[in-house]
C-alpha positions in Angstrom: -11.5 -213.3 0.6 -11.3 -212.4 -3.2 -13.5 -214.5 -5.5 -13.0 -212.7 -8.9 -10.3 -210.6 -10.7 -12.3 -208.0 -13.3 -9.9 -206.8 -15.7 -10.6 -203.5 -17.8 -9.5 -203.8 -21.2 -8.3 -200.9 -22.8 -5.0 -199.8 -21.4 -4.8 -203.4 -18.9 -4.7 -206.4 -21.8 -3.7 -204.1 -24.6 -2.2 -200.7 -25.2 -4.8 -199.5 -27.0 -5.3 -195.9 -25.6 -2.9 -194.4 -29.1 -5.0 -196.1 -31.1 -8.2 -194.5 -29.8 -6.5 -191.4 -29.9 -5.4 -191.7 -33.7 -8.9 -192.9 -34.2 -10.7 -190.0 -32.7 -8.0 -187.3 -33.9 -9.1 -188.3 -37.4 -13.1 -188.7 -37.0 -13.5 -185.2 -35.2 -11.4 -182.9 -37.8 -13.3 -184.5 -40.2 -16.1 -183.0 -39.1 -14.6 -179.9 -37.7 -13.4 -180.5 -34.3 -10.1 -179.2 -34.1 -9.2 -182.3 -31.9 -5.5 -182.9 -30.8 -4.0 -186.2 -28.9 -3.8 -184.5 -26.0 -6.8 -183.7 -25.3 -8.3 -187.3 -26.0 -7.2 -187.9 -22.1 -10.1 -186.1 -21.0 -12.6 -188.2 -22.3 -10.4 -191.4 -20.9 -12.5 -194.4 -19.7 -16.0 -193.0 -21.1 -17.9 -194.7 -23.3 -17.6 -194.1 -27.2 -21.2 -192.3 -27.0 -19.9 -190.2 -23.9 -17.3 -189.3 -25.8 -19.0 -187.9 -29.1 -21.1 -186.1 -26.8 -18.6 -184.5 -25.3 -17.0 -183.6 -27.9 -20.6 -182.3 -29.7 -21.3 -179.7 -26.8 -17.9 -177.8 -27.6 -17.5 -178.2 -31.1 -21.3 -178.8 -32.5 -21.6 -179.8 -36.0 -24.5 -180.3 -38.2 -23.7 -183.6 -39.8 -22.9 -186.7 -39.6 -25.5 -187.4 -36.7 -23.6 -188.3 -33.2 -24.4 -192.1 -34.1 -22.5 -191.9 -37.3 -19.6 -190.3 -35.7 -19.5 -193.1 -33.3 -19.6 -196.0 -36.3 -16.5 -194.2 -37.6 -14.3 -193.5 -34.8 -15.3 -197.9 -33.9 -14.8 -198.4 -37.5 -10.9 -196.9 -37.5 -10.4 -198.5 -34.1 -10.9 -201.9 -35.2 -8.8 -201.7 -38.3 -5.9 -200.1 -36.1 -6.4 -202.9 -33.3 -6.2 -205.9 -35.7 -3.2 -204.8 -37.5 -1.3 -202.6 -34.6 -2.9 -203.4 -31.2 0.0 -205.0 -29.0 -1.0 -206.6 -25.5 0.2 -205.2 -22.8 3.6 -206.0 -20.9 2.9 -209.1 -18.6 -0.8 -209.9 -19.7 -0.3 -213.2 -20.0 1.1 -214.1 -17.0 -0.9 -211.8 -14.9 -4.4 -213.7 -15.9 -2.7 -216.9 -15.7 -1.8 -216.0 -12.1 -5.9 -215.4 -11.4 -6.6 -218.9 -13.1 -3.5 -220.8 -10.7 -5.7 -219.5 -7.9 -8.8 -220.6 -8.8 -10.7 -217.6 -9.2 -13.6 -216.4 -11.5 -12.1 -214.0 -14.4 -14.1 -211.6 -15.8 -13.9 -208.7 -18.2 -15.5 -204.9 -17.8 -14.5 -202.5 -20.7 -16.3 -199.3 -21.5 -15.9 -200.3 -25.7 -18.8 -201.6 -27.3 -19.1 -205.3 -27.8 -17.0 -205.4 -31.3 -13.8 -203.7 -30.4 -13.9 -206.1 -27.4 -13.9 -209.2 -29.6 -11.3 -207.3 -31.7 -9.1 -207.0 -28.9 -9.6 -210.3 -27.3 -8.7 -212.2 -30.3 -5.7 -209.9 -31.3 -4.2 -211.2 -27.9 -5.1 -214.5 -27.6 -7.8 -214.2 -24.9 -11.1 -215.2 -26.3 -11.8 -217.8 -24.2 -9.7 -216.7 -21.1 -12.7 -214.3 -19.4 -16.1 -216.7 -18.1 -18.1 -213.6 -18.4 -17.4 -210.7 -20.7 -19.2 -207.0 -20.1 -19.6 -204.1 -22.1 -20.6 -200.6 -20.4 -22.4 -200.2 -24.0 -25.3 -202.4 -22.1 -25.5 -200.0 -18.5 -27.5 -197.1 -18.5 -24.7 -195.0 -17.7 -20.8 -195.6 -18.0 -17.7 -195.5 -15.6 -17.2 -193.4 -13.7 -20.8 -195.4 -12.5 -20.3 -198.3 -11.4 -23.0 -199.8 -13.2 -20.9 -201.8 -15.3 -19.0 -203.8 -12.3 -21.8 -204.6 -10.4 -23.3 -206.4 -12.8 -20.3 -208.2 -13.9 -20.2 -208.9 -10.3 -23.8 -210.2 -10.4 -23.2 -212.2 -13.1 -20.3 -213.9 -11.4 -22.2 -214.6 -8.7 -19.8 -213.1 -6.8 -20.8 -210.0 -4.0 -18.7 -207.2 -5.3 -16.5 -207.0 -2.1 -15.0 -210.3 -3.0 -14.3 -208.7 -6.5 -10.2 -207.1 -7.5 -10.8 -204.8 -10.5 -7.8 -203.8 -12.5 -8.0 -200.8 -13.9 -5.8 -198.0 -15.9 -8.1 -194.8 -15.4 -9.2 -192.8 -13.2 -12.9 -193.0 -14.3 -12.4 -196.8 -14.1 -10.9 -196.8 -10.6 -14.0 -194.7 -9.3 -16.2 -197.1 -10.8 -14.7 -199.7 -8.9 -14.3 -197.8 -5.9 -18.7 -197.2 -5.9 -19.1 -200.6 -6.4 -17.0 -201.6 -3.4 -14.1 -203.6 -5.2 -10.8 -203.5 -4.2 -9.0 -202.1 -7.1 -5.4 -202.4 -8.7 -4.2 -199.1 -10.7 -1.7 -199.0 -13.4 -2.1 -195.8 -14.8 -0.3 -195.3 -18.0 3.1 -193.6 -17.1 2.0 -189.3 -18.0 -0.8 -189.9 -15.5 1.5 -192.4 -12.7 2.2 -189.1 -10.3 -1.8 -188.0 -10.3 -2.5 -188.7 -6.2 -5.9 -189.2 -7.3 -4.9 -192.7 -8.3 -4.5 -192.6 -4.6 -7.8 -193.5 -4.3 -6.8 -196.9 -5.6 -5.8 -199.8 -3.0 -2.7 -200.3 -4.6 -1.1 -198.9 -8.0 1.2 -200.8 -10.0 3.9 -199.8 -12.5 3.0 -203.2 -14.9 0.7 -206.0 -14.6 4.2 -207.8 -14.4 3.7 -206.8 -10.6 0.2 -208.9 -10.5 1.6 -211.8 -8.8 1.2 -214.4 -5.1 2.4 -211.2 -3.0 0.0 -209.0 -4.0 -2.9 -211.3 -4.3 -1.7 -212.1 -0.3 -1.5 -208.2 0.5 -5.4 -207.6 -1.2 -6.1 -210.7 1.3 -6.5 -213.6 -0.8 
């Protein structure tokens, strides 16, 4: 019986994956990565700091440090998300089909704490979510699971009663470990990838979150 619905944030409640893109594209050519959009989908679902790193073995530079890079790109992000981040197609009405059921509601993003309150207030959800996690405070980020296990934990929920929704692949791996079912809606390049497989089901829209699917997850 599910007990919880943990949504991911960026690419589930708001569209938010250009942003990070535009965000990133700028920091790294300032400091001499010769970074273009798409190759920000590797790095998909990492942290910020997993990212830089990344990024920092291929292309090393001197200066900034790593940490200042990261202040930057989380800088740009913010701006972007307060004056162009849209929520997502059926976000409303997907987590007020969790709360008609009565379950816990919980967030797990791999952004740091501030882009998270950024987001949640550019789309009204600030006090939707009874318990709110960043992978900024696990030892390591998605793909470990790390992140959903102790959202889990802090629940109170056993993570087999947990439905994560997620939008990558790191993120549905992460869910996978921590034995969650998991719903998928990868953006639309990525929808064909059979590794989504790997999800229970895969959606085209969280307009598709609604009593028949809850039933077929076996609420």
């Amino acid at each position: 019986m599910i007990q919880a619905v943990i949504f991911d944030m960026d690419g589930v409640l708001i569209d938010s994956e250009p942003l990070w893109q535009d965000a990133e594209v700028e920091v790294f050519r300032s400091v001499g990565v010769p970074l273009q959009h798409a190759d920000c989908v590797q790095t998909m679902g990492l942290r910020i700091d997993e990212v830089v790193q990344h990024w920092h073995r291929r292309h090393p530079w001197e200066a900034p440090s790593l940490r200042e890079v990261e202040a930057r790109i989380l800088d740009r992000v913010c701006e972007l998300i307060r004056t162009r981040g849209e929520g997502t197609e059926g976000v409303g009405a997907a987590v007020e089909s969790v709360m008609r059921r009565g379950w816990k509601l919980a967030l797990a993003s791999s952004s740091p704490h501030r882009v998270i309150a950024a987001v949640l207030e550019r789309v009204g959800l600030s006090r939707a979510f009874s318990t709110v996690h960043s992978a900024q405070d696990e030892p390591l980020g998605k793909p470990h699971p790390g992140v959903y296990l102790t959202t889990a934990a802090r629940l109170g929920c056993p993570a087999v009663t947990c439905v994560a929704v997620e939008d990558s692949l790191n993120g549905v791996i992460a869910a996978k470990a921590a034995r969650m079912s998991c719903v998928a809606i990868p953006h639309p390049t990525f929808r064909a990838d059979p590794r989504f497989s790997l999800a229970d089901v895969v959606l085209p829209s969280l307009r598709e979150l609604h009593e028949e699917l809850w039933a077929r997850l076996g609420a």
